[in-house]
N, C-alpha and C positions, 0 to 999 in steps of 0.2 A: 507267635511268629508263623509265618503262611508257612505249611509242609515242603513247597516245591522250594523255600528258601533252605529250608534247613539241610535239605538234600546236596542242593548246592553248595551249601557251605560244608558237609561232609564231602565233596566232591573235590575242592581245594586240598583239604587235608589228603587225599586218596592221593591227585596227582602229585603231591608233594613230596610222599613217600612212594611215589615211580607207578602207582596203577594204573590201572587203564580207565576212564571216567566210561560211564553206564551209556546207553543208548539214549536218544531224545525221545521215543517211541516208551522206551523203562519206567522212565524219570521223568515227562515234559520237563526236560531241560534243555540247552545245549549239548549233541553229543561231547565236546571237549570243554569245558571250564580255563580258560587260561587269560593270564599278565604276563604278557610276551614281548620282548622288545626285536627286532631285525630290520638288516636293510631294507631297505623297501624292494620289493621281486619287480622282476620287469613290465608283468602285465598290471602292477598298479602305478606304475610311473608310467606309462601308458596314457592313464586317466589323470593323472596331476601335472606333468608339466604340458606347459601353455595354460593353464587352468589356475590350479591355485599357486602353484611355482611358473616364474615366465623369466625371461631375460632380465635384466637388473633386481633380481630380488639379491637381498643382502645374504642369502644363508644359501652356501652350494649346496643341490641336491643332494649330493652325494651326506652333508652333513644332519641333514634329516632322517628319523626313524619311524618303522609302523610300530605303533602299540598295539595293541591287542587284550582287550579286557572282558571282563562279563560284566553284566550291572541287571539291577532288580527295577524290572518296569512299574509302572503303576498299579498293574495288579497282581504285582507280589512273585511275578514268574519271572526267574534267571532268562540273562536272553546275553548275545555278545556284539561288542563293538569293535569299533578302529579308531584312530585316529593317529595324526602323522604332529611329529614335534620334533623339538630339536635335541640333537644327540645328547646333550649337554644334561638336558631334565627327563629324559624320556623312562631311565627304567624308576625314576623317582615317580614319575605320573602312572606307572604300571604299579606299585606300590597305593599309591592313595586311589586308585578304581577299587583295589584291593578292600582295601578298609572302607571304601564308598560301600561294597557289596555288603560285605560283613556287617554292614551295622543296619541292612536295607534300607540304605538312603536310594529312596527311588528318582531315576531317569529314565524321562521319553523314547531317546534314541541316542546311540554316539557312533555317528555315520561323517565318511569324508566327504567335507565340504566339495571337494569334486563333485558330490552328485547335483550339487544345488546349484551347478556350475563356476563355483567359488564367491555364488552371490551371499554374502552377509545376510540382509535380509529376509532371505528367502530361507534359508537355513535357521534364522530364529522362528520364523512363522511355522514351519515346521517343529518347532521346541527342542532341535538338534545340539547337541554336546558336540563340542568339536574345538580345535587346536589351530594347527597352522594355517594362517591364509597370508598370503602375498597381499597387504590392502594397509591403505589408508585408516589410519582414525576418522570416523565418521566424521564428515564437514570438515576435514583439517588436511593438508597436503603432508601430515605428519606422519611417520610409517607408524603401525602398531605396531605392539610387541607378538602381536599374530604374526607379522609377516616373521620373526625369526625364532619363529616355533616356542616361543617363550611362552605362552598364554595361553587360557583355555576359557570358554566359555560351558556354565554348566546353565541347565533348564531355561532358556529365554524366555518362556511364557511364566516362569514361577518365579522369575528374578528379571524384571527389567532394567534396560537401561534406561536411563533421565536424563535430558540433556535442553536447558532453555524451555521446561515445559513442554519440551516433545520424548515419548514413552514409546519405545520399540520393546519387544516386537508391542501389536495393538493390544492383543491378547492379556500382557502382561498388565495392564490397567488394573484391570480385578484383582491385582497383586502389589497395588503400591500402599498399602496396609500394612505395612510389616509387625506389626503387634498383632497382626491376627495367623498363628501358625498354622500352617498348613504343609502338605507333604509336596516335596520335591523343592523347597526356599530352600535358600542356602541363607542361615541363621546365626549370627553372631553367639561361639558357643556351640553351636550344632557340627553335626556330626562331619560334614563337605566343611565348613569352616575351619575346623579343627585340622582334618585331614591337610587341607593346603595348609594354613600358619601355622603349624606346628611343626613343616620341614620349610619354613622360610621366603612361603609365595605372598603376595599384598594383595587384599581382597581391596575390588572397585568399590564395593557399597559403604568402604573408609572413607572415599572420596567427598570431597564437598560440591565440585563441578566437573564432567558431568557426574551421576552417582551409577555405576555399572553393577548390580548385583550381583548380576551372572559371572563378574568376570573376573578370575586370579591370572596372577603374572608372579612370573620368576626374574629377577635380576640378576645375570650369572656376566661375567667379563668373559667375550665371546673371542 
């Protein structure tokens, strides 16, 4: 297992018995390691509504949370994310990065879709992990379970979506082999798989049409 993980994952146990986590400069790690749930602060709701929350979204701001996780990129170095979800699954999704980490299941990036302007696609082309967006099912005037922070998208370049013979993001093409393992799939059995079905989320690559990889959802009565 890479050093700079192992450290990391000592670094969990550290803050969990109340230390102080090591410098990024010490460690190449994140100076803090943490699975954090809180309101969202004012200068990140700043950058989300009108964006990926806007007027008619079904979930009040107020009932969305920021997560806050660490996860293991591609080459094996702790690095930290965000993402916003709803109150309902959120310290349950701070839990499964948790166990994402610990078991170096690697991811690209877990940034809010705010940056991508709340565009879907542009946020997969980029291979971004991310949760809540205010939108549509693709082609469908149907809401997703994105818009009520129910859902999470993990690696779009390593798990595509399929939908009538069209494969988002493009990237993911090299990826619709799923007998051929490779790092950052989320794999029937593997370790992101297990992580969501095992506390009650429904993986898309179940699906028959379209087939979402990337994508778990929680069914909670809202």
């Amino acid at each position: 297992m890479n050093v700079k993980l192992l450290i990391a994952m000592a670094l969990i146990a550290a803050l969990s018995a109340g230390e102080p986590a090591a410098s990024e400069n010490s460690v190449g790690v994140p100076p803090k390691i943490e699975f954090s749930v809180s309101q969202i602060p004012d200068e990140a709701l700043e950058d989300i509504v009108g964006v990926s929350w806007k007027e008619g979204c079904p979930v009040a701001i107020s009932d969305l949370r920021l997560v806050k996780v660490a996860f293991v990129d591609f080459g094996g170095v702790a690095r930290s994310g965000e993402l916003v979800a709803h109150k309902a699954v959120a310290e349950e999704l701070a839990d499964i990065f948790r166990d994402l980490f610990v078991a170096g299941f690697p991811i690209e990036r877990v940034e809010l879709i705010d940056r991508y302007g709340a565009d879907d696609g542009l946020s997969m082309e980029a291979n971004n992990s991310s949760a809540f967006n205010y939108r549509t099912v693709a082609g469908t005037s149907s809401l997703s379970m994105h818009a009520y922070g129910l859902a999470v998208d993990i690696n779009p370049a390593q798990n595509p979506y399929i939908s009538r013979g069209n494969v988002s993001p493009e990237a993911a093409r090299a990826y619709l082999d799923r007998s051929d393992a490779r790092p950052g799939m989320v794999l029937r059995g593997g370790a992101a798989h297990e992580a969501f079905t095992s506390r009650g989320w429904t993986w898309g690559g179940d699906w028959t049409s379209p087939v979402d990889y990337q994508h778990f959802q929680k069914n909670v009565d809202l």
